[in-house]
Structures are given as C-alpha cells and as structure tokens.
C-alpha positions in Angstrom: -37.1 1.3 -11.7 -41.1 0.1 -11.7 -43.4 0.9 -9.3 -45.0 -1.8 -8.0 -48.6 -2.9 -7.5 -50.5 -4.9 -4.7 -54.0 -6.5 -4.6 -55.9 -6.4 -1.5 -58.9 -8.9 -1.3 -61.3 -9.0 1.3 -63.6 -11.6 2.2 -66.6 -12.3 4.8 -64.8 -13.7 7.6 -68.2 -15.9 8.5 -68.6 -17.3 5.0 -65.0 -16.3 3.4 -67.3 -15.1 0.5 -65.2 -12.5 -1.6 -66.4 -9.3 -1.4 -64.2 -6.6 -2.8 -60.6 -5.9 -3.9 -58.7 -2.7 -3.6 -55.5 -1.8 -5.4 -52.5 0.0 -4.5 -49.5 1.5 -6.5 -46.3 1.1 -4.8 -43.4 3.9 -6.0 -40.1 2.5 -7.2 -38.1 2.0 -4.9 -34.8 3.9 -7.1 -31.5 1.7 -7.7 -28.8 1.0 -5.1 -25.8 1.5 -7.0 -22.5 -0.1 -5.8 -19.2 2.0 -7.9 -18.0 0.9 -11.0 -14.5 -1.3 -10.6 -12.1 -1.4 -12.8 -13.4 -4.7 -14.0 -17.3 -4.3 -13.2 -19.4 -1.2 -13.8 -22.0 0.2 -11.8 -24.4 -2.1 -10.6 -27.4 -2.0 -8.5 -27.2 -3.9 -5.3 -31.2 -4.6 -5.3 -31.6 -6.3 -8.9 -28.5 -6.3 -10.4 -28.8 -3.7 -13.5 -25.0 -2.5 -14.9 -25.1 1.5 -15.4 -22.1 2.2 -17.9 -19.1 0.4 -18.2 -15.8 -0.4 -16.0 -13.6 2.2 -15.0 -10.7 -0.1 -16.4 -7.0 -0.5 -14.9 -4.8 2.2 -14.4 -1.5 1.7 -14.7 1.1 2.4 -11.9 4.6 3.6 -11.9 7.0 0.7 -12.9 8.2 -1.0 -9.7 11.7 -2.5 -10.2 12.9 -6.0 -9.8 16.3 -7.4 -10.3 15.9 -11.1 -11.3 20.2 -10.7 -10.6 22.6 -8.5 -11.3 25.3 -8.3 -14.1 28.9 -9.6 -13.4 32.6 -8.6 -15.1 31.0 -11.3 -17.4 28.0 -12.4 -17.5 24.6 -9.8 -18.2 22.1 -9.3 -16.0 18.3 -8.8 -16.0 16.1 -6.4 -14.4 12.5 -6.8 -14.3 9.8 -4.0 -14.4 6.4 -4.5 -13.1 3.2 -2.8 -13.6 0.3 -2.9 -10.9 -3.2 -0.9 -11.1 -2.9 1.7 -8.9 -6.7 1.4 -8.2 -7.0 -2.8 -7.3 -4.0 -3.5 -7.1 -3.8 -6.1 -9.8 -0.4 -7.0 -11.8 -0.8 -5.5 -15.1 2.1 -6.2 -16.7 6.3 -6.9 -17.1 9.0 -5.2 -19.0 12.2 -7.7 -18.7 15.5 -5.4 -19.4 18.9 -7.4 -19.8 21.6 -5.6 -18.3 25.3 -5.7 -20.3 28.1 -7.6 -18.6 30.1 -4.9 -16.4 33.3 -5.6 -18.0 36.6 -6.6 -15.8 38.4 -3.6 -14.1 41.9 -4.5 -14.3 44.1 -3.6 -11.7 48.2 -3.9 -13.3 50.0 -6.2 -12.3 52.7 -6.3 -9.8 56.4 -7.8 -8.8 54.4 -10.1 -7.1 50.7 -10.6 -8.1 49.2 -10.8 -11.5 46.9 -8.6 -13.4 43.9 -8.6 -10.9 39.8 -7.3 -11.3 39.2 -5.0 -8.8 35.1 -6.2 -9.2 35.9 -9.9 -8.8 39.0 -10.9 -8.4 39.7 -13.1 -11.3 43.7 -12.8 -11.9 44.8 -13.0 -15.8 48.4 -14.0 -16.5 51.4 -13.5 -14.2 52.8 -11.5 -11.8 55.7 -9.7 -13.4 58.5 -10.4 -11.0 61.2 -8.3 -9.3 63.7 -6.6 -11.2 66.2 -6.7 -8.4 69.6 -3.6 -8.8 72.7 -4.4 -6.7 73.7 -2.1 -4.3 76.8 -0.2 -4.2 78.4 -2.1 -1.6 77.2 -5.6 -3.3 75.5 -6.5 0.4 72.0 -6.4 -0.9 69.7 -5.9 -3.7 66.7 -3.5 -4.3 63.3 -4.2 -6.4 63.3 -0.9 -9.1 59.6 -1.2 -9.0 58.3 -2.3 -5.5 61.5 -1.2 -3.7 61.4 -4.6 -1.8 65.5 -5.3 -0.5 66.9 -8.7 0.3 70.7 -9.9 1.2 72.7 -10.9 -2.0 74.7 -14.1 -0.8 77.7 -12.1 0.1 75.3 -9.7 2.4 73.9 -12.8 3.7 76.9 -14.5 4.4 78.0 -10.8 6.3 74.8 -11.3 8.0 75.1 -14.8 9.2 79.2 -13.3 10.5 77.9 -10.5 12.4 75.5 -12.7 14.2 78.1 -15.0 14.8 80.4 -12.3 16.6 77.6 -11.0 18.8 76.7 -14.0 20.5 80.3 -14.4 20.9 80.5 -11.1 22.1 77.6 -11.3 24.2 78.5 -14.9 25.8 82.0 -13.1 26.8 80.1 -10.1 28.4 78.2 -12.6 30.3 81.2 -14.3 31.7 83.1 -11.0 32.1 80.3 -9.6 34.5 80.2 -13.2 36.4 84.1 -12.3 37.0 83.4 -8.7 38.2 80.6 -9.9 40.5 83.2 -12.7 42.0 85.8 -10.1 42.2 83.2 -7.4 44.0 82.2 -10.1 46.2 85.2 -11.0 47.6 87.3 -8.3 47.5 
C-alpha cells in the first residue's frame, strides 16, 4: 500500500570514510488478496490487511435424519439438518416428532384374535367356531370359516368304515394267495 524507500551509502573502500548517500523510492508492491470466507473477509496474503467483511454462511437444503421411526404406539422423531452450502459447516437442527402410527386392526377370526397388521400385537380373543350340523348328522361345518370336522356319530362311522376295509382288504389278500395256489397247481 506504501512505497517503500532505500538508502544507499558509499564509503572509500581504502579508508571506509563515508562519502555520499543516494536514495531510492521503491513502488508498492499492491495487496495479495486471498477471498473472503464465510467466516474471514478478504485479506492480503503479504501483510494481513482485511478488505470488507465475511461472505457469511449460506444455508443448504434441509438434509433429513430419522433419529427412529414411529410405531402403532409410540412417536417418532425426525431430525433436519442444515449445512453451509459454501464450507460445509453444520448450521443448524430442526427436531420434528412424528405421531404414533396407530394399530391397523385386522378382525378377528374362528381361530385367531384381533391382530395389527403393522406389528402384530393380538387384542382379545379369537372368536371361535360356530359349528352347523349337517343334514345327515355325520359332520359339522364352521358358518364363518367353513372349516368341517366329524360329529361323534360321523366319527364313530369313520372309525367303522376303516374297520371294514382292512377287513376287506386282508380277505382280498388271502383270496388272491388262493387264486395263485389254485393257478399254480392246476
């Protein structure tokens, strides 16, 4: 920003007697500046002198963080942060609480309780079959589900039937042991 000056001295150089001095005006040498930041403003490199002020922080687009996620019960909480989209630097957080998600009930069923389809907690009981004869009293049928099962008399004709074919089956084995005697020998 100054010029400068210098002083040149001479001297005898058998006696080292001073004999004259000249001077000589040196031009400035003009500042180096380095950019403003957003925390520092422009400054020259050589001695340091500020020019202005700091650019300052700009603020970025929010840039989401979930600190965890709501449940059927319990909230949740997301986090926003803000960095400078020039350094880099965290700027600041918005903290946003998310509301529980509420349970999504499936009904219940003949055989399983009210159930949430999100996290499968159960609430009460399952309602139970509500079992209709058939005609012929042999079985019975769920009205809801549809599910069939013997009645005791249809079970009891079960248990019969399966009596009389292994019956039937053990005399069809012995019956074509006779016919392959009889072919064998005949």
């Amino acid at each position: 920003e100054e010029t400068g000056r210098y002083k040149y001295n001479y001297y005898c150089t058998v006696c080292e007697k001073f004999l004259k001095f000249d001077r000589v005006d040196i031009p400035a040498l003009g500042h180096n500046w380095e950019e403003a930041t957003c925390t520092t403003p422009e400054t020259c490199l050589t001695c340091g002198k500020t020019n202005g002020e700091a650019v300052g922080h700009v603020m970025g687009e929010a840039v989401l963080e979930v600190e965890w996620e709501p449940t059927c019960e319990e909230t949740g909480r997301y986090k926003y942060n803000y960095y400078c989209t020039v350094c880099e630097k965290f700027l600041k957080f918005d903290r946003v609480d998310i509301p529980a998600l509420g349970h999504n009930w499936e009904d219940a069923t003949c055989t399983t309780p009210e159930t949430c389809l999100t996290c499968g907690k159960t609430n009460g009981e399952a309602d139970g079959h509500d079992w209709k004869k058939s005609k012929c009293g042999l079985y019975k049928t769920c009205s809801d589900c549809g599910e069939k099962q013997n009645t005791d008399k249809g079970t009891k004709i079960e248990n019969d039937i399966k009596f009389v074919y292994t019956i039937i089956k053990q005399c069809y084995k012995t019956i074509s042991y006779c016919i392959g005697l009889i072919q064998r020998f005949c």
